[in-house]
C-alpha positions in Angstrom: 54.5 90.8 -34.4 54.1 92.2 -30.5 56.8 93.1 -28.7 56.6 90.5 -26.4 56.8 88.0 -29.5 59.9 89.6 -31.1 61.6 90.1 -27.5 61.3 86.2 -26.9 62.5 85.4 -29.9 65.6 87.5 -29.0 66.2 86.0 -25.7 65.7 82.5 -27.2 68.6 82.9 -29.6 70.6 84.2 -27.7 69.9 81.2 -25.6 71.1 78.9 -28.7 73.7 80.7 -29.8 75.4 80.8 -26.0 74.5 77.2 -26.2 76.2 76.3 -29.5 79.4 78.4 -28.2 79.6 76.9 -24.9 79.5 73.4 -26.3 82.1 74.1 -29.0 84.2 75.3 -26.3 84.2 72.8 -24.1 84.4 70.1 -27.3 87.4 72.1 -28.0 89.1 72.4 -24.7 88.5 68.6 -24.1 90.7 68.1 -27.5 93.1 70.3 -26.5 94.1 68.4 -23.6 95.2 65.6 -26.0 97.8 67.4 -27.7 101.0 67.6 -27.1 102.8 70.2 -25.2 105.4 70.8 -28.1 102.5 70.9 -30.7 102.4 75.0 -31.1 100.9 74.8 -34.3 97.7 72.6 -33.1 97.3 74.9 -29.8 97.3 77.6 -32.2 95.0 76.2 -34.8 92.3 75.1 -31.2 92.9 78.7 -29.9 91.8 80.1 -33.7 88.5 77.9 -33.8 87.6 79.3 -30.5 87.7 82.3 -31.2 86.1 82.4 -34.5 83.1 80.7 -32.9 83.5 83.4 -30.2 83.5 86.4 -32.2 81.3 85.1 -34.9 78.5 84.7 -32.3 79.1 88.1 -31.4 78.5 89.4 -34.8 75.9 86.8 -35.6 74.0 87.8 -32.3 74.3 91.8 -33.4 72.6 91.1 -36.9 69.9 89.3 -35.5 68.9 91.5 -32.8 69.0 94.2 -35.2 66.8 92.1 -37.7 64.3 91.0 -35.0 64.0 94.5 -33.6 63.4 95.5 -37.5 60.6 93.0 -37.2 59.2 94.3 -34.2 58.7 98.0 -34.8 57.8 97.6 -38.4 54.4 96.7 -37.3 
């Protein structure tokens, strides 16, 4: 695999994964509107989702940078 290969396939996840988290985000911030303002335990519960899909994109984009840079300069 050339490192022009592995560094497009790097930039094109990262693509989908800001993708995927921008769309949960704004899925979950048009349901958030809808609850009510007394509701603390359902803000809380849309305020955890978000950012478990925040941070686990942030992990999720560390391992596979490090696995497609693995790729890369093992050839």
């Amino acid at each position: 695999m050339s490192v022009a290969l592995g560094l497009s396939l790097v930039i094109a996840t990262f693509l989908a994964i800001m993708g995927g988290v921008l769309a949960l985000s704004f899925r979950e911030r048009r349901a958030g509107k809808r609850i009510e303002v007394d509701d603390v335990a359902a803000q809380n519960a849309s305020d955890a989702r978000l950012l478990t899909a925040i941070f686990g994109s942030i992990i999720g984009g560390m391992v596979l940078t490090l696995v497609t840079a693995s790729l890369v300069f093992a050839y």
